[in-house]
Each structure stands twice: as C-alpha cells, then as structure tokens.
DOSE-764478 format. One line per 8 residues: number of its first residue (from 0); their letters; for each residue z, x, y of N, C-alpha, C, CB. Coordinates in Angstrom, 2 decimals, padded with zeros to 5 digits, m for minus. Atoms other than C-alpha are relative to their C-alpha. Glycine has a CB too. Example, Ala and Ser with C-alpha at 12.3 -4.5 7.8 and 13.67 -1.06 7.14 Angstrom:
residues 2
0	as	000.00:000.89:m001.19:007.80:012.30:m004.50:000.00:000.90:001.20:001.25:m000.99:000.03  m000.06:m000.82:m001.19:007.14:013.67:m001.06:000.73:m000.77:001.09:m001.42:000.41:000.46
end
This chain:
residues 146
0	xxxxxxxx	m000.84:001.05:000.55:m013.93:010.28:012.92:m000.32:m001.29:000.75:001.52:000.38:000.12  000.45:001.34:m000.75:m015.24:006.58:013.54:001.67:m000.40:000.38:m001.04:m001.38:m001.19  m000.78:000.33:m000.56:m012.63:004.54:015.53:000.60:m000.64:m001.29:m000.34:m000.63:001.19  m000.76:001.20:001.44:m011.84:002.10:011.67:001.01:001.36:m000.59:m001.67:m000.84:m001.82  m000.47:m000.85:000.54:m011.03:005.36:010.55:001.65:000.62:000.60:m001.12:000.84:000.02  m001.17:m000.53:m000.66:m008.25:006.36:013.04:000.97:m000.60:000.49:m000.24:000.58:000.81  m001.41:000.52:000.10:m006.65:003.29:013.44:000.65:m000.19:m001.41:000.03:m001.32:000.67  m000.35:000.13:001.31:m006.29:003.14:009.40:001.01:001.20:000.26:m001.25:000.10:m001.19
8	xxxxxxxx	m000.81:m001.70:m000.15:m004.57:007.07:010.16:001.23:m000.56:000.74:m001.00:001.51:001.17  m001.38:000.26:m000.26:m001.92:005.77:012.35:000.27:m001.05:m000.48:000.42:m000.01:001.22  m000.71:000.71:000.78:m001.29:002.43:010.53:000.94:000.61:m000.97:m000.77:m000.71:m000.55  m001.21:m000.95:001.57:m000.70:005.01:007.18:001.14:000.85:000.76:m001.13:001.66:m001.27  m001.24:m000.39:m000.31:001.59:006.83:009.37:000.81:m000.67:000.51:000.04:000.80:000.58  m001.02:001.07:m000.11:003.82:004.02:010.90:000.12:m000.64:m001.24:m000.30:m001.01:001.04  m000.66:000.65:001.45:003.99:002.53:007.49:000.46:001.17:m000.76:m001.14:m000.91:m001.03  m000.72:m001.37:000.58:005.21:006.08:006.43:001.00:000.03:000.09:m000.22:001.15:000.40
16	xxxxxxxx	m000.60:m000.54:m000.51:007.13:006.80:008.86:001.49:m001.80:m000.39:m000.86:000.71:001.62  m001.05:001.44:000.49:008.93:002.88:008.36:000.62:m000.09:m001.27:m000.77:m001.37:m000.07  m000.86:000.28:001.69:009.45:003.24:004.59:000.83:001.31:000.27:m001.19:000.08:m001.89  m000.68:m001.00:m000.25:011.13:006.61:005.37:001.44:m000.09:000.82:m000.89:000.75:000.57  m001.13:000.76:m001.39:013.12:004.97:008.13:001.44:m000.99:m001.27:m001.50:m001.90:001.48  m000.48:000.60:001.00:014.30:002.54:004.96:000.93:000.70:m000.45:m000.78:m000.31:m000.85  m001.09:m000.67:000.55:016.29:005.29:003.09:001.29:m000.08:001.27:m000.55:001.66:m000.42  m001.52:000.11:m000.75:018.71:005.58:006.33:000.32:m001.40:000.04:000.08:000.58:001.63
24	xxxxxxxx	m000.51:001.12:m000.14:018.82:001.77:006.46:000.93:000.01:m001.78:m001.36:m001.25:000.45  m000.75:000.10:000.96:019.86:001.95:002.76:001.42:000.80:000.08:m000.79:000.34:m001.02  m001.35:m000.49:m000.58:022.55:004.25:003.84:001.03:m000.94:000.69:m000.30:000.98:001.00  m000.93:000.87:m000.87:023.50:002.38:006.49:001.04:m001.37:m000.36:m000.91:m000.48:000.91  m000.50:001.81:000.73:023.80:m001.21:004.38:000.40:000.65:m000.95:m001.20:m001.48:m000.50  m000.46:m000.22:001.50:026.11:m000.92:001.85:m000.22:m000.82:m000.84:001.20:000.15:m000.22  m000.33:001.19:001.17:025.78:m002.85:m001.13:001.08:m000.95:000.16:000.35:000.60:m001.33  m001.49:001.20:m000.08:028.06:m005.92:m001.03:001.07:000.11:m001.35:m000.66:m001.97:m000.07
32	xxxxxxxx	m000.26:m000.20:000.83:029.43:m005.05:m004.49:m001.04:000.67:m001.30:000.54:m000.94:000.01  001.08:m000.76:000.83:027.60:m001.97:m006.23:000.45:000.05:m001.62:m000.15:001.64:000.64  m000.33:m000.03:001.52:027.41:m002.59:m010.07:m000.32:001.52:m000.41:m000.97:m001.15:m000.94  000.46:m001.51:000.64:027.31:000.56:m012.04:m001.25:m000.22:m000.77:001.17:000.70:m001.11  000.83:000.68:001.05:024.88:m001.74:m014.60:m001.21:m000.74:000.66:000.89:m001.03:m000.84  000.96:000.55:m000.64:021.54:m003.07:m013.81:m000.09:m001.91:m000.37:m001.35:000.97:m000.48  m000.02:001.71:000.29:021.57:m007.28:m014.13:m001.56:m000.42:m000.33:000.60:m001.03:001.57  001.30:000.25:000.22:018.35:m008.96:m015.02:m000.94:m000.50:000.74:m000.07:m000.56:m000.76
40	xxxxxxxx	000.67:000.16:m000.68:017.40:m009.86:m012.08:m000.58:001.56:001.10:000.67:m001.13:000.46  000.81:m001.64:m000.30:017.31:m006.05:m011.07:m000.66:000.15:m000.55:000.44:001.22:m000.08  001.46:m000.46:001.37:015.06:m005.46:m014.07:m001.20:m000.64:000.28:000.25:m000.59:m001.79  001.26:000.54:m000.52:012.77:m008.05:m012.85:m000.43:000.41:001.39:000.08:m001.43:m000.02  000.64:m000.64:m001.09:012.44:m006.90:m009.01:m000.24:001.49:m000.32:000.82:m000.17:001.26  000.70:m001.14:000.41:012.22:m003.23:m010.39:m001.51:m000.46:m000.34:000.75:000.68:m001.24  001.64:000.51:000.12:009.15:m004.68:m012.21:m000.86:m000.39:000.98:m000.14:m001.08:m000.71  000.75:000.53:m000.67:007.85:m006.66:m009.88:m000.61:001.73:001.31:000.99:m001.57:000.63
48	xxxxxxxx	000.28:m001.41:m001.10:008.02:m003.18:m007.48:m001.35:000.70:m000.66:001.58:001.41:m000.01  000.95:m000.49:000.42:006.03:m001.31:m009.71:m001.49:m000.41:m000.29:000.45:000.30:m000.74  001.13:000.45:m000.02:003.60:m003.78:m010.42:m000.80:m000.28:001.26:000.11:m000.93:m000.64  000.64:000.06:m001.34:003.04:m004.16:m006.75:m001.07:001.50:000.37:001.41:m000.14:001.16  000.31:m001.30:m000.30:002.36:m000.42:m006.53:m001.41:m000.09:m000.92:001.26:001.21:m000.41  001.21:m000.11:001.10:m000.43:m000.85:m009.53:m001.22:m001.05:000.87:000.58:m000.78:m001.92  000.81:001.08:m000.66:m001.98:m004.10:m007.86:m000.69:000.57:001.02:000.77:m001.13:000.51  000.21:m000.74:m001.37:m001.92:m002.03:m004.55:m001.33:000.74:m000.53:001.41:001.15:000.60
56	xxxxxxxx	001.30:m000.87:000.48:m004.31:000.38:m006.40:m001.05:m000.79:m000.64:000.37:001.11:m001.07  001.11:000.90:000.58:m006.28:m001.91:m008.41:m001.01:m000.81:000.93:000.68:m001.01:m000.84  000.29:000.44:m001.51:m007.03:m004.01:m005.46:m000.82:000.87:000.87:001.26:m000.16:000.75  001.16:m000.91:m000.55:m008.22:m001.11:m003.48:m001.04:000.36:m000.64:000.36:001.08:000.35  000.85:m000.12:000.81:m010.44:m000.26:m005.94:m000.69:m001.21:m000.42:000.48:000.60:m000.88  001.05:001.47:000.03:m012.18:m003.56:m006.08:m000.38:m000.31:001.10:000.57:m001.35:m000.47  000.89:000.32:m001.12:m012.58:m003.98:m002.76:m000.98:001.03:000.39:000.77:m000.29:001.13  000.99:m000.88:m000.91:m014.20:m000.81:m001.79:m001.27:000.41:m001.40:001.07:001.75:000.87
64	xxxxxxxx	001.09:m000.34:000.99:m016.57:m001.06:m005.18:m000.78:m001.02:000.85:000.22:m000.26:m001.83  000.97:001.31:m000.60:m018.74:m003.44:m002.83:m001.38:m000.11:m000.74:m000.40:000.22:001.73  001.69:000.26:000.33:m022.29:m004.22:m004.41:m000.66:000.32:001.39:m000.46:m001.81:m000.52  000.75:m000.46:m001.24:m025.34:m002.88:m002.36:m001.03:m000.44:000.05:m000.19:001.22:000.20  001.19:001.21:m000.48:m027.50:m005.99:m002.61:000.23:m000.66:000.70:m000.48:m000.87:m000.73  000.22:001.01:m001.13:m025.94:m007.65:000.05:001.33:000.37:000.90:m000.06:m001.77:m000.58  m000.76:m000.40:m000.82:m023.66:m007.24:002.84:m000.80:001.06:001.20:001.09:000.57:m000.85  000.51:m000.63:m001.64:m024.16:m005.88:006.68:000.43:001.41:m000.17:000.89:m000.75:001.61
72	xxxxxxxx	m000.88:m000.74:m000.66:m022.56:m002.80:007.91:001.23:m000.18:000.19:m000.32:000.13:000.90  m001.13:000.33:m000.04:m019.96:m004.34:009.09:000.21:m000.83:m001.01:000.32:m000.40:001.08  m001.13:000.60:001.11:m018.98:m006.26:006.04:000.30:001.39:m000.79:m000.69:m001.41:m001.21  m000.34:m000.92:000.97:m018.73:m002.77:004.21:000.91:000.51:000.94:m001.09:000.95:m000.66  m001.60:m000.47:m001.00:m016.35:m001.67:007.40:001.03:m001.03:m000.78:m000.04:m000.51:002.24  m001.79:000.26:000.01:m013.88:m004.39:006.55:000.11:000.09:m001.04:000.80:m001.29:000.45  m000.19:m000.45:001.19:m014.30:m004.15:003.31:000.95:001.41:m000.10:m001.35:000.13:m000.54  m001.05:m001.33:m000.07:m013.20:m000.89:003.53:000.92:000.12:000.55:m000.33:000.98:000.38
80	xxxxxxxx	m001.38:000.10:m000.57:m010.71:m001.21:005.89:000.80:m000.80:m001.02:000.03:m000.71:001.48  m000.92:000.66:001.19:m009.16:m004.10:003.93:000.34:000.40:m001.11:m000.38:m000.96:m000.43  m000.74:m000.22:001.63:m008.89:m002.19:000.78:001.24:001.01:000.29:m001.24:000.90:m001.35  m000.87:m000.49:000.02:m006.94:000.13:001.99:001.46:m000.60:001.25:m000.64:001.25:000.03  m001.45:000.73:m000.54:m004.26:m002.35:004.24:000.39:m000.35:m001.01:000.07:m001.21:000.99  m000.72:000.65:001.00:m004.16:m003.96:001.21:001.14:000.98:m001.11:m001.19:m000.69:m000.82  m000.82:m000.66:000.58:m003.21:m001.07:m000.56:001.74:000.40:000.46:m000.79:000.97:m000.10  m001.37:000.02:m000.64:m000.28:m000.08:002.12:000.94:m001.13:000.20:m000.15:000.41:001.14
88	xxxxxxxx	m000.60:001.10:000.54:000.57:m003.28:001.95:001.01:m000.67:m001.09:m000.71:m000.34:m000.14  m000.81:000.72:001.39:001.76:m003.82:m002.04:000.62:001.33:000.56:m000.72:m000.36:m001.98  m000.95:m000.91:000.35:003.24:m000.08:m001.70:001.20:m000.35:001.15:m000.65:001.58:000.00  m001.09:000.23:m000.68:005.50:m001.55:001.30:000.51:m000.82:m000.27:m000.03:m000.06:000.99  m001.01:001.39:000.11:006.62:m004.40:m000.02:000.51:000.68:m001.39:m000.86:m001.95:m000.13  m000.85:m000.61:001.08:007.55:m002.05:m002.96:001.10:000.69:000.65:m000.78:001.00:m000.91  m000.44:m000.76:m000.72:009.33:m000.01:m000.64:001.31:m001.29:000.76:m001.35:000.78:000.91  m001.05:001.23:m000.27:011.17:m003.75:000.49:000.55:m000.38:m000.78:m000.32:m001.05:000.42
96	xxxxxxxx	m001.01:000.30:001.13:012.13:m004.56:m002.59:001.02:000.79:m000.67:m000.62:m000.31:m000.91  m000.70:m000.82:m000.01:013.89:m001.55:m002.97:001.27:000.03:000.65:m000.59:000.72:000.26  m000.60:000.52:m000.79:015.89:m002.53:000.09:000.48:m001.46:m000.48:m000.73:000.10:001.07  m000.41:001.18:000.32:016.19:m006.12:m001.35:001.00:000.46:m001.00:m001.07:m000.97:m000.43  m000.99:m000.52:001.40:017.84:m004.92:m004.89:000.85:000.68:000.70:m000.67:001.02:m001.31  m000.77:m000.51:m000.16:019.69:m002.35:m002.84:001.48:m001.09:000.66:m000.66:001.04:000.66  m000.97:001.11:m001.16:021.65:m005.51:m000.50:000.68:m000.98:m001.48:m001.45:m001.41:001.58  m000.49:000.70:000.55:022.05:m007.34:m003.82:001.02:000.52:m001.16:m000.91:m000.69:m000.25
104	xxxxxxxx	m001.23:m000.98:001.11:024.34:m004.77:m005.67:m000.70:000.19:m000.83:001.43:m000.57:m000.71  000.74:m000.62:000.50:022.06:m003.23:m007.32:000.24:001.39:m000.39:m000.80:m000.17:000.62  m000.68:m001.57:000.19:023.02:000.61:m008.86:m000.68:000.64:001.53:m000.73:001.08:m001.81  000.36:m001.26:m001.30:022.52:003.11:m005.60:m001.31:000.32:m000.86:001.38:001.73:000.30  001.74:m000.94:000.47:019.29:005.02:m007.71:m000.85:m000.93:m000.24:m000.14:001.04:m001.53  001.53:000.81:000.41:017.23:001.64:m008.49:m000.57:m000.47:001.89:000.43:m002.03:m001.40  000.14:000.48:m000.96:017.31:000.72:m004.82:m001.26:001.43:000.64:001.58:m000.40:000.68  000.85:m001.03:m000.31:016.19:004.38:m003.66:m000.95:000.31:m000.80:000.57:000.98:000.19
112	xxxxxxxx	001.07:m000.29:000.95:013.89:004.79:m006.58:m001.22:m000.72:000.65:000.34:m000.52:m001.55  001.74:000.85:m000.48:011.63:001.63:m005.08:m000.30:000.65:000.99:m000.15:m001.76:000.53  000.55:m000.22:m000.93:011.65:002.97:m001.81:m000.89:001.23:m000.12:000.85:m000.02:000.89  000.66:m001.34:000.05:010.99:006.74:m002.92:m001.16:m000.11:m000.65:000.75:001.03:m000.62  001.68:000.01:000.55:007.72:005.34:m005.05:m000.43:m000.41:000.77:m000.58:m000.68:m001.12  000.71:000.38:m001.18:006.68:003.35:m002.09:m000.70:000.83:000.56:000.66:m000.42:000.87  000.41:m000.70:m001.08:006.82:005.76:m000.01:m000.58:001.55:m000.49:001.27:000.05:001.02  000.90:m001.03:000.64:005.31:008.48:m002.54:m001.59:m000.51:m000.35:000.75:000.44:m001.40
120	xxxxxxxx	001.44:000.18:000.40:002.01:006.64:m003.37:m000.79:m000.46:001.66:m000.11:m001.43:m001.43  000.82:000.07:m001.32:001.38:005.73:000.59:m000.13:001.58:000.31:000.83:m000.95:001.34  000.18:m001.42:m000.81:001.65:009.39:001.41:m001.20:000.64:m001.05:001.73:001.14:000.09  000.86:m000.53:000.82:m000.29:009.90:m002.45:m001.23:m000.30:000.63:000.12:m000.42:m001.32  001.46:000.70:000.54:m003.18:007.90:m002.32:m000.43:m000.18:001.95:000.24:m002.08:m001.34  000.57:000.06:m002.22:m004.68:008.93:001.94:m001.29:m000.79:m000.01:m000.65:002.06:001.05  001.10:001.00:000.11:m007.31:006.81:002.82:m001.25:001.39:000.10:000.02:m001.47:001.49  001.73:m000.71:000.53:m011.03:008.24:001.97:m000.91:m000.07:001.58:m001.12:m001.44:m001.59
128	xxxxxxxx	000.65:m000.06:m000.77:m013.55:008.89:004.27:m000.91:m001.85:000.47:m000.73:001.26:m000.53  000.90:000.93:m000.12:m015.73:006.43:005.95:m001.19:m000.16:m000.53:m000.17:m000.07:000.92  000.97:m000.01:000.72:m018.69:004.82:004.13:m000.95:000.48:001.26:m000.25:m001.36:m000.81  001.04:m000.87:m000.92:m021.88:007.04:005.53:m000.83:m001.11:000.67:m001.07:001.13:m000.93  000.90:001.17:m001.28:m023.75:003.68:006.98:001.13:m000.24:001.14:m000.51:m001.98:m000.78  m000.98:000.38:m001.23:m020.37:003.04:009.53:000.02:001.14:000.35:001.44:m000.63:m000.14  000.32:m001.69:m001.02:m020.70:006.97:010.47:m000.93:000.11:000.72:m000.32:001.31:m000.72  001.72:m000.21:m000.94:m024.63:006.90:011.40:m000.18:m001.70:000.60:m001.88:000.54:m001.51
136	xxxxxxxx	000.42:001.13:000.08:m024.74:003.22:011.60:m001.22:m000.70:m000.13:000.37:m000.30:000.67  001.08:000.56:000.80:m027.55:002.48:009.54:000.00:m000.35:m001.38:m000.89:000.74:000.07  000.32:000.61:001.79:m028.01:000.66:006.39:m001.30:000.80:m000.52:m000.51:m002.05:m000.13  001.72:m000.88:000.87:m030.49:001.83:003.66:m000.46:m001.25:m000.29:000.06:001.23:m001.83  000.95:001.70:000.34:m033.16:m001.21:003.43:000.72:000.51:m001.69:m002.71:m000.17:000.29  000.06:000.86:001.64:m032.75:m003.20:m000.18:m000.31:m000.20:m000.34:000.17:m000.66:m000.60  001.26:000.36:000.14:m035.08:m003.39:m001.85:m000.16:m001.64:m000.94:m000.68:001.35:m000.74  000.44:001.20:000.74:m035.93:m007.01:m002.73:m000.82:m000.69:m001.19:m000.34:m000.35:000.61
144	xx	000.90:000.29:001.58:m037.03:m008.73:m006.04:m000.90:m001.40:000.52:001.35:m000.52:m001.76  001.06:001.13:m000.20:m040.03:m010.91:m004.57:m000.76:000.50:m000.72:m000.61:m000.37:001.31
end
C-alpha cells in the first residue's frame, strides 16, 4: 500500500466515522419547531443533497479518466487522490445538509435520510487501488507523433 493510498484510508474513515457522529448530533439538536410537512425550501436542500451525492460520483469519474498523452506520475497521483476527496467531499456536505434541514424544522426522516445517504455512498463507493505507475514508479514512455 503506497503512502497516497493510506492516507486516502484514514481520511474515508474520519469522514465516516464524522457523518456517523452526525446522527447523535441530530439527536442531540432538536428541531426548533418540527413540521410534520416538508416546506419548499426542504424540497430544494433535499435536492440539492442528492445532487451533491451524483456530482460527488460524476466528478470522481472525470478526474481519474486522466488521458495518457500527457501528465507525470505525480500528476496521475493527485489526480487520483483528488478524485476521490472530491468525492468524500459532495457526500459530506450531503451528510451537512441533512443536519442543516434537520435545525430548520424539517420532518425528523428528511434530516436523517441526508445523513444516512451520505454516509451510505462514502462507506459504498471505497477508494480503488492505486494507479500501477505510483506502485512501481514508472511511467510507460508515449509514444510521440513526430
């Protein structure tokens, strides 16, 4: 296991272990006045949650499609690293907005719903192995169009 690889492993678990931490804070904070009914500004941070969670994936998946006409070694490390912060990234701020809707009287199940997808697609989607040039650390020559 290269070293990119194992601090990505405990990042995904402190951002686990933090959105998990969230459900007792939602406990803890009560709603200031819990509607039984969702308002339209719940309907829009629901959305916005989910679409974070999609972006999160989409995103990773664009960064780590890198082209292999150009770039070092290390640009395909951060590359790779970065796709997947980015990914833990949208699924925690899905996992906040969950917590946000829950503080703004929001029904009890839309609040825990964001956090419980949050914190189901960081535990889904584990980060991938390292690309095989940051394991051996060698590039494969490129072959050039002269």
């Amino acid at each position: 296991m290269v070293p990119q690889e194992r601090t990505l492993r405990i990042i995904e678990i402190v951002f686990v272990a933090f959105g998990l931490s969230l459900f007792v804070v939602l406990h803890l904070i009560g709603a200031h006045h819990p509607a039984s009914e969702m308002k339209l500004v719940h309907k829009v941070i629901a959305g916005l949650g989910i679409v974070d969670v999609v972006l999160g994936i989409v995103f990773q998946r664009h960064f780590t499609k890198s082209p292999k006409a150009h770039g070092t070694t290390a640009a395909t490390a951060r590359r790779w690293f970065a796709a997947h912060i980015i990914r833990l990234a949208f699924t925690m701020s899905t996992c906040l907005l969950g917590l946000a809707v829950h503080t703004m009287g929001a029904p009890k199940w839309l609040g825990h719903t964001l956090v419980g997808v949050g914190v189901l697609f960081m535990m889904i989607m584990k980060t991938g192995r390292a690309p095989a040039e940051m394991v051996s650390g060698v590039r494969e020559p490129v072959a050039s169009s002269q």
